[in-house]
N, C-alpha and C positions, 0 to 999 in steps of 0.2 A: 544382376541384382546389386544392391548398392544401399546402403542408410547413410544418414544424415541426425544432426542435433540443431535444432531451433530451440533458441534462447533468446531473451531480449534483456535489457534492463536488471545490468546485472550492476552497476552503480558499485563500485569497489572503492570501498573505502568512505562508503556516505556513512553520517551519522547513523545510531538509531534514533529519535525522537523520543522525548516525553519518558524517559527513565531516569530515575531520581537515584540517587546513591542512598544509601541505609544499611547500616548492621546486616550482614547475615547476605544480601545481595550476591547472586553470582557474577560478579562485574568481572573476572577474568574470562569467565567460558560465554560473555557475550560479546567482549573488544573482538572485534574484527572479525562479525559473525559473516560479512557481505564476501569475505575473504574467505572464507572457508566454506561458502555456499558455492566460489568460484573452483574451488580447488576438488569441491564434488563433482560440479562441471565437471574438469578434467578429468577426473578419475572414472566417469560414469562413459563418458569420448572412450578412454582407453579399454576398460573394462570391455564393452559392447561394442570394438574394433570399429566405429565408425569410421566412414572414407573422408568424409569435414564436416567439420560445425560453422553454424551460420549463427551470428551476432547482430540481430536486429536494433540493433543503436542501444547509446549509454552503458557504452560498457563502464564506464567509472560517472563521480558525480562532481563534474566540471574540476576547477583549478585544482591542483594539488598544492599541499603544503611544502613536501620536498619530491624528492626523487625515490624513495618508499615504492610507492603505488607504482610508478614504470618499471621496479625493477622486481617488486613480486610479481607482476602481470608477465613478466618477459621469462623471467622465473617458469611461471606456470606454460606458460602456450611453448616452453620449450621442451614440456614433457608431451607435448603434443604432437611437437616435433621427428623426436624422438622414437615416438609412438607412427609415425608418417601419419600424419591428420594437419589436413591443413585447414584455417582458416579465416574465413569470408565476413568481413566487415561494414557496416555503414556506421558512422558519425551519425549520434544523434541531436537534442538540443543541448545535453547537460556537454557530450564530448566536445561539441563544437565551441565549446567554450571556454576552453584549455588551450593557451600558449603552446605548451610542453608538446601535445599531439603533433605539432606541425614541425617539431622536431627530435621526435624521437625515432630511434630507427628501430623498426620490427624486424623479429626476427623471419627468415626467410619461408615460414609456413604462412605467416598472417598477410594478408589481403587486403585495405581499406579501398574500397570501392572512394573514386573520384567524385569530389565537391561541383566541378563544373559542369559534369553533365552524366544524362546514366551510361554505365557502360558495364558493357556484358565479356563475362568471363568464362571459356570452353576449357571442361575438363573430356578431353575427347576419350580419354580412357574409357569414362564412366557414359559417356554420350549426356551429360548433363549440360547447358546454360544456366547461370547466372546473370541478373538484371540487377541491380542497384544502383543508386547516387548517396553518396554522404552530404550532410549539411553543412553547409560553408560555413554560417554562422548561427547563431543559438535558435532567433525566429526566423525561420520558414514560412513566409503563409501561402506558397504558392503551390498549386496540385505538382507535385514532382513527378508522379504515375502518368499523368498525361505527355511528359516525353519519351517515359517506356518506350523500347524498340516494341516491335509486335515480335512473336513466339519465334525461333529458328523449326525450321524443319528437319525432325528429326531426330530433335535432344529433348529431353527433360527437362523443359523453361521452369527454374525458380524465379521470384522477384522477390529483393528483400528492399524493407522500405520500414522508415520510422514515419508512423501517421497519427494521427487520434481520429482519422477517417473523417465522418460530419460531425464530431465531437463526443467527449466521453466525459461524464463526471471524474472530477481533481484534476484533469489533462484539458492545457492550453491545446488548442485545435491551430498544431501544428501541419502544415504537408497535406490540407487539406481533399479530400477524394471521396469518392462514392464505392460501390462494392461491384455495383454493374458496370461500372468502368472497369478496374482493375479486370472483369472478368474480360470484356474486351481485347485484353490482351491474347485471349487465349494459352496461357501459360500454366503448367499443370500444377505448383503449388505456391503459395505468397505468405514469404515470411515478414511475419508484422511483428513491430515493436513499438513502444511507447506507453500502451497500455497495459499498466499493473496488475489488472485482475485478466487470469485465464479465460478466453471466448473467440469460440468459434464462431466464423459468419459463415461459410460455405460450405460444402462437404466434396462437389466435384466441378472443380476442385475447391482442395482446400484450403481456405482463405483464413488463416488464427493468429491471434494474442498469444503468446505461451506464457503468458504473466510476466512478475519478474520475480529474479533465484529466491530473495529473501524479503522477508515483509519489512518496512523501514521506522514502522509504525503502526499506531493501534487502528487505522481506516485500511490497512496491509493486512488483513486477518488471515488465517487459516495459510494451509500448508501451501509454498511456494517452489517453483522446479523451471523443469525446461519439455520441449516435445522433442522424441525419440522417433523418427519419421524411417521406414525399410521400402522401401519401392522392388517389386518385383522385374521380372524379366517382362512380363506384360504391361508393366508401368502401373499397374495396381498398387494402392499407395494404402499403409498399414500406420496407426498411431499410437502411442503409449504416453502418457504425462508422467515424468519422473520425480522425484521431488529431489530436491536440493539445499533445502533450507536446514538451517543451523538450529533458530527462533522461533517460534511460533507463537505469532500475538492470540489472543481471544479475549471475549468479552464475558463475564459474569455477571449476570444479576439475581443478587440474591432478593429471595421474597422477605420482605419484613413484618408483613403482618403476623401478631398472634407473639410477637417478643414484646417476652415483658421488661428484660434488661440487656444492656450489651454486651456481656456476655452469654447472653444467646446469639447476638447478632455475630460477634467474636465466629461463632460453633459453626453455626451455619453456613456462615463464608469459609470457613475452613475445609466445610465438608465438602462445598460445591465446586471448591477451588482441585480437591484431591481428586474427583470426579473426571476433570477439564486434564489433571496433569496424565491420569489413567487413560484417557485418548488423546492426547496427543502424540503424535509420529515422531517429532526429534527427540523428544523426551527435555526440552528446555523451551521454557512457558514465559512471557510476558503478556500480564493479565490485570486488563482494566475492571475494579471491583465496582458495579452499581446498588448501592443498599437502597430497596424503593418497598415505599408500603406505609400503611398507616400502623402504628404499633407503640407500649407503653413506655420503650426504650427511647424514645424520639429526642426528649428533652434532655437525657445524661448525653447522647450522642453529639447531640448540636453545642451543649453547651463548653463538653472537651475534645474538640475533633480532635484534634494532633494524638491525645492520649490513645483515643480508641481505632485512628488508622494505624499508629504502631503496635496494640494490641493483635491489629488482625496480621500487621505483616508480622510479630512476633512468631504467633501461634502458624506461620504458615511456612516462613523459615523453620523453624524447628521439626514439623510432620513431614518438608519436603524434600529434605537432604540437598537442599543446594539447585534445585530443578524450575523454580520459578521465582521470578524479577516483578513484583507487583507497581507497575506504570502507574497508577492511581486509585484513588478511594476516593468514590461520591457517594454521599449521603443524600437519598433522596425522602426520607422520611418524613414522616406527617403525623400530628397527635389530630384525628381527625372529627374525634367530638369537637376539638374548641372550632377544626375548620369548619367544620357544618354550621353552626351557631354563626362564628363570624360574618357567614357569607350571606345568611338569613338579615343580618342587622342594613338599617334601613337610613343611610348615613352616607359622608364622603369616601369613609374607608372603607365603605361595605361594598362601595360601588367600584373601588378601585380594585378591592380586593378580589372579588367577581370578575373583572374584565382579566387580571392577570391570572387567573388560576382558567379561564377559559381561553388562553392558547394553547392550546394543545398541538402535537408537532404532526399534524395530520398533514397530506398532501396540499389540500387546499388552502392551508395556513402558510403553507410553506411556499406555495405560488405565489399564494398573494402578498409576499414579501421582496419576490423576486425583483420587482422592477424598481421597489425600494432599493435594496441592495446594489444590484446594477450600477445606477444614479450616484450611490455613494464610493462603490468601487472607483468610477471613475475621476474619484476626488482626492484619489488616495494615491501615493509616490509608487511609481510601477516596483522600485525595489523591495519592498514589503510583500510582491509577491512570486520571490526566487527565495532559495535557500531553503536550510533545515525548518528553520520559523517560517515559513510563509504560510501568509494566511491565503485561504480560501472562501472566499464572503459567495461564493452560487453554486459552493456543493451541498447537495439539501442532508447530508451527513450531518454534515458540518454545524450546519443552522442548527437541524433541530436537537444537535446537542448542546449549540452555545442558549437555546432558547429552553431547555431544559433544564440547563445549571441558571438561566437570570431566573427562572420561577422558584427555583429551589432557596436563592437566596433572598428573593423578596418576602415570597410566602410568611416563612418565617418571623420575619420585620415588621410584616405589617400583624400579623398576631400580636406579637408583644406593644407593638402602639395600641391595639386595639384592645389588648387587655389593660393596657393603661388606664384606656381613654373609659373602658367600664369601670376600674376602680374611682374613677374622676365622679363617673355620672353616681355610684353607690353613697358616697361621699356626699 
């Protein structure tokens, strides 16, 4: 009998995205959260006497700024060490993009599986194989899985591989491969990485995402870990998802309807936001605020954002003792008597107004932009999409929230010309 820890995309030392500094912010218990989701890692290896942990790519997020990140990382996997846990490595796209990797020297537990071809590593103790290839260089686009050796006889074939398979939303379809191949191997379990949200393809065997340690941002929601894998004397294979995460992002939308001012709107988000920090598992919340609804507060809100987004972050510092990081405040609001009216009126703006208030982020709107997008991505400098800022123009996330803030900000505009354009015609 024997366990193991599957991890992937554990990004040491990546930004978080999209958190603004402000009064009151817990900016010291967030610096270096991807650090400390690494150092649960370890502590979780030790704790529950694993025999090794496997690292399914991106253990940090590409170049370093100094020598830091090599030496907390060396730091850590020497308590690993220590602990006799050794471990098993592949280079993903963000590592393979680091100078430093190719020369720094591991300490004598850690493993990085070979860039030129896969190769397999026999822990005859445990009667386990290991299968993997690291990435030479950042893009891959070739199936790596198809030069797999096939299974030894005998042992316990793992294969660890950084893939996005036939492709996943936010993830370049790196390592490309199918699921009935990998199974061809016949191998009893395939440690995958690359992809950020937790998902199992197989069950025998078992073929998973273990997510990655910490969320990096607000499309990174909900709680983040690694899998806690025990194999039996029978080779019966047992699962557990751990969680590891420091952060935990989530989303709020408060209802607006039925507020008559913004201090109701203030109340409300405070109360929905204490709700989000009462289930949350780390107990430290990074939380994107949606105010959506038609309601009498619409016009003090629109007309002093800044005022009443620090009103809310105010009132939420204060109730939450230091436990939540507010990422944003969208005001989705609508005074929906003048909309209904506007949209009835029989005019240029009436018609413009009409067409943009009926995109809606449904599916089919969202397709039928696709090949829009597409066409334009391709017009655009490849390096706008790597990095902390990179955009993603064919995650339908994505879209249908940038297509939900341009409605939020036209709406608005064209009201007020169109209230204009009635005070013109009264006149």
């Amino acid at each position: 009998m024997f366990s193991f820890i599957h991890a992937a995309d554990v990004h040491i030392d990546s930004p978080l995205w999209g958190l603004e500094r402000y009064e009151g912010a817990p900016v010291d218990e967030i610096r270096g959260a991807t650090r400390r989701s690494f150092e649960n890692l370890v502590t979780l290896a030790i704790e529950e006497k694993v025999d090794f942990v496997i690292i399914a790519g991106d253990l940090y997020d590409g170049e370093w700024k100094d020598y830091s990140t090599a030496l907390f990382f060396v730091g850590e996997v020497s308590r690993l060490r220590d602990a006799g846990i050794q471990v098993f490595a592949v280079t993903g796209n963000h590592d393979a993009a680091s100078q430093i990797t190719r020369s720094l020297r591991m300490p004598d537990n850690v493993t990085l599986f070979s860039t030129r071809k896969p190769q397999t590593i026999r822990l005859d103790s445990l009667g386990v194989a290991l299968h993997g290839q690291s990435f030479a260089q950042r893009m891959v686009t070739e199936d790596l899985s198809a030069s797999y050796p096939d299974a030894l006889s005998g042992y316990f074939n793992i294969g660890v591989l950084h893939t996005a398979l036939t492709g996943r939303e936010g993830h370049e379809t790196y390592a490309p491969c199918r699921v009935d191949a990998l199974l061809e191997r016949n191998y009893d379990y395939w440690a995958l990485g690359h992809v950020h949200k937790r998902e199992v393809l197989n069950e025998n065997p078992w073929i998973l995402f273990p997510g990655n340690t910490q969320g990096r941002h607000i499309r990174e929601r909900g709680p983040k870990g690694c899998t806690l894998v025990s194999v039996s004397d029978d080779r019966s294979v047992t699962l557990e998802h751990r969680d590891l995460h420091v952060l935990e992002w989530a989303l709020c939308e408060v209802e607006a309807s039925g507020a008559n001012s913004p201090e109701d709107i203030v109340e409300r988000t405070r109360e929905l936001v204490e709700q989000r920090v009462a289930e949350c598992r780390s107990g430290l919340l990074a939380v994107r605020v949606i105010i959506d609804g038609p309601c009498r507060a619409h016009d003090p809100l629109v007309a002093e954002p800044v005022r009443w987004i620090n009103e809310i972050r105010s009132s939420i510092t204060d109730a939450s003792a230091g436990t939540v990081w507010i990422e944003k405040v969208q005001f989705r609001t609508r005074t929906q008597v003048a909309l209904e009216e506007a949209l009835n009126r029989n005019d240029a703006l009436g018609d413009l107004l009409r067409f943009i208030n009926s995109l809606d982020s449904t599916d089919e709107v969202l397709a039928s932009l696709k090949d829009e997008l597409q066409a334009f991505r391709a017009k655009l400098p490849i390096e706008i999409f790597h990095g902390p800022d990179a955009v993603d123009l064919l995650n339908p996330e994505n879209t249908k929230e940038t297509l939900e803030e341009t409605k939020q900000f036209l709406i608005p505009r064209l009201l007020t010309e169109i209230g204009r354009a009635s005070c013109r015609e009264r006149v």
